[in-house]
N, C-alpha and C positions, 0 to 999 in steps of 0.2 A: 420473578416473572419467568414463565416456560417462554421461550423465544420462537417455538414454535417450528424450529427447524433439526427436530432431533431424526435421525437416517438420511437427510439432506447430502449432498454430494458437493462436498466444497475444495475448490485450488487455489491456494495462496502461495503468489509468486515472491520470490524472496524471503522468505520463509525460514532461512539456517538461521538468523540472530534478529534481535531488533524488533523494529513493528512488525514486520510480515511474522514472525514465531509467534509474539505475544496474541497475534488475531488469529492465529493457528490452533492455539491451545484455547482461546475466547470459544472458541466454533465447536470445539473439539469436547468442551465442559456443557457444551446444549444439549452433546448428541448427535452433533454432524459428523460423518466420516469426512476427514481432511487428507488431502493431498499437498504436502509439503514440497517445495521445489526451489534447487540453489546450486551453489557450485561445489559444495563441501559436503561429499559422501560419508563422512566420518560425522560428522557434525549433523545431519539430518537424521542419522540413524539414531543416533545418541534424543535427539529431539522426539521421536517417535515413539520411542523405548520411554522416554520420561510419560509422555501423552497418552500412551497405551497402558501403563501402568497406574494409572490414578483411573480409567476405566470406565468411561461415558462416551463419547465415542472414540470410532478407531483413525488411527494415524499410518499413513503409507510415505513412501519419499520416494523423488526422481532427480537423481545430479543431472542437472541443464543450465545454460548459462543464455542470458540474454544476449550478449553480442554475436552467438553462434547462430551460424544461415538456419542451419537446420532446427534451430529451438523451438518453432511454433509448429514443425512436423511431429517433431518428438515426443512433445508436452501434447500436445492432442492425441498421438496414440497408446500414448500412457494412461490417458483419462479414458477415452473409448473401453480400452484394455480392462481398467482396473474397476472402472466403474459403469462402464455400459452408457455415461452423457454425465451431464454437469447441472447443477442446481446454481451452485453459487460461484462465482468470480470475482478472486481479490486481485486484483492488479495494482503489485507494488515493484517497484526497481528501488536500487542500489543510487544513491546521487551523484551526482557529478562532482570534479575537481572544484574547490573553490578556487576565485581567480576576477581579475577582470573584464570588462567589454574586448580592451585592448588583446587578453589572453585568447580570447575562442576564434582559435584556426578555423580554415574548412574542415580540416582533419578531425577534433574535436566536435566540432559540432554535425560531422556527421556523423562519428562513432556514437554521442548523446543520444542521438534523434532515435537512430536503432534502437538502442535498450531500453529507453526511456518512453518513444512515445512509438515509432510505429511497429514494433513488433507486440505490443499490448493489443494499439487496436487490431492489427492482425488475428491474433488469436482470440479475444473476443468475440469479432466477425465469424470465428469458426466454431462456435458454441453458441450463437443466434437461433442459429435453424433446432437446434433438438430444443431450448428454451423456450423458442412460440410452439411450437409441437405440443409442449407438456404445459402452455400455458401459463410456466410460475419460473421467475428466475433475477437474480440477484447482482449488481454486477457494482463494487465497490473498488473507487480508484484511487489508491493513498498519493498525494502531490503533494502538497507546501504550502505555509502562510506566504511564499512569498510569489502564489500567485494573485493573491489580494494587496498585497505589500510590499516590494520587490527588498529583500535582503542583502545589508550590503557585504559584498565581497565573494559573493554568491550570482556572477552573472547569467553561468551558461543554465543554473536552474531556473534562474529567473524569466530566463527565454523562454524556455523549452517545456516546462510544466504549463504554463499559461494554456498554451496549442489543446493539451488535455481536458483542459476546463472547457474549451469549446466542442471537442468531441465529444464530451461526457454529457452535455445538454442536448446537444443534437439530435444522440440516440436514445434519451430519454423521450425524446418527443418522439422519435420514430417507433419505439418499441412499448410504449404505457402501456395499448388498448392489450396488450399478449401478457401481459400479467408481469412482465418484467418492468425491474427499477436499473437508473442509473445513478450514480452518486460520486461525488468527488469529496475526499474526506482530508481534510487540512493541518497536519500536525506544526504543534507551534513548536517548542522547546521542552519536546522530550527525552528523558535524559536514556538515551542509548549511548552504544559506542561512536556509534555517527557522529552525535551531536560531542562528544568529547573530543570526537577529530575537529569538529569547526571550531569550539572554541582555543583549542589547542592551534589553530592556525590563525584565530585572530589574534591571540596573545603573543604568538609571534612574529603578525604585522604590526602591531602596535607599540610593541615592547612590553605590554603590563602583562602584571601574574595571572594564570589561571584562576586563582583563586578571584582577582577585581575582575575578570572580564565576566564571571559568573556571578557574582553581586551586583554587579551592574546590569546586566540582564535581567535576573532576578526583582529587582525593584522596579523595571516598567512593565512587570506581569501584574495586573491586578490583583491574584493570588499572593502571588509574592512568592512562588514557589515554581522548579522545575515542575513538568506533568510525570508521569509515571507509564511503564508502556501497559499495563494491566489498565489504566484511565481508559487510554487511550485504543486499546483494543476492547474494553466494552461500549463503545461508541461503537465503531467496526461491524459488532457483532448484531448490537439494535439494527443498525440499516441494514443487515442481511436476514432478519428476521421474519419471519409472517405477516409480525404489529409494523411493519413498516412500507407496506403497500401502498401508502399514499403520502412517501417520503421521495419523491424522482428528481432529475434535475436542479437539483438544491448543490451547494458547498454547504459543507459542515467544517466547521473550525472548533477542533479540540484544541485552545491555545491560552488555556486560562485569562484570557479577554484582553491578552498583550494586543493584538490586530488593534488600530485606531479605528477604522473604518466602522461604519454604521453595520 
């Protein structure tokens, strides 16, 4: 299927490794020109160099980092700069420490809220106005299963992603009639390096091996299987498509139907 967004103008935040890459190069196999963004100037280039070389659309990078003041100035004149306004917006971060209720300081949980949930909708807010302008615009927001089903060991995400689910409906409703979508897109247990750091940190709350804490896992996935980030970024890629104009408002859960909930 053509997805409909081949010359499209797309930023995915986070971007160097993980979900934000694999929905980078998803975007980038359409036709969209991507705008890669993270903290590791070496590591973006190298990413861009792979994406530009296979040769459907083209790939650019900007070292930025979410907890800097100046992030949502930088990353908007970068975009302005490179591409004259924006089609599509992937809004992903980096997750937080895993830990308890008892663990989230104020300190913590305001350095989360920053990279996590209000410097997203900040710079969103600032790619509004050119996307009702042009009528057509995209805006997909990677969070968690465990804003449907709070994960345990995982508090301060558990907090703090929710807040986004309610943002992300909000402006869904505010923004439909202008030809833009919003979306919140649900990764269960896909096997990046994130997810090796969490299981790696429960097998050391627990005492068991890496190897049972991922069996154990693995067998309340209905699959019966980690997801894969190429799954998991052509999910990403549908909702920022053309065919997916009267997809808004919704959670999407890519989580092989481990989620209990209806």
């Amino acid at each position: 299927m053509d997805l409909g967004i081949k010359g499209k103008r797309a930023l995915v935040l986070a971007s160097s490794r993980g979900l934000g890459l694999g929905i980078a190069e998803a975007l980038a196999a359409e036709g969209a020109n991507v705008l890669l963004c993270g903290r590791s100037s070496d590591v973006l280039k190298t990413n861009c160099a792979g994406i530009n070389a296979r040769g459907h659309g083209q790939a650019d990078w900007l070292e930025a980092d979410l907890t800097d003041e100046e992030f949502v100035s930088t990353v908007s004149s970068a975009v302005e700069s490179r591409f004259g306004g924006l089609d599509i917006l992937v809004n992903n971060s980096g997750g937080p420490v895993p830990g308890s209720t008892e663990d989230m300081t104020p300190e913590k949980l305001q350095t989360y809220f920053l990279s996590m949930v209000s410097r997203l909708i900040t710079l969103t807010n600032h790619f509004l106005p050119g996307m009702k302008q042009q009528k057509w615009g995209r805006i997909v927001t990677v969070a968690s299963s465990g804003v449907i089903e709070p994960i345990s060991g995982l508090a301060l995400s558990n907090t703090l992603r929710p807040a986004l689910a309610g943002w992300s409906k909000s402006l869904a409703n505010e923004v439909g009639t202008h030809g833009i979508t919003s979306n919140l897109l649900l990764p269960g247990s896909i096997l990046t390096s994130r997810l090796d750091d969490l299981d790696g940190a429960a097998a050391e709350r627990t005492g068991k091996s890496l190897e049972d804490i991922r069996r154990d896992k693995e067998s309340r996935i209905p699959v019966g299987r980690y997801g894969t980030v190429a799954e998991f970024a052509a999910t990403a890629a549908f909702l920022c498509s053309a065919h997916a104009s009267y997809i808004t408002g919704s959670m999407i859960r890519c989580d092989g139907g481990a989620n209990q909930s209806v």
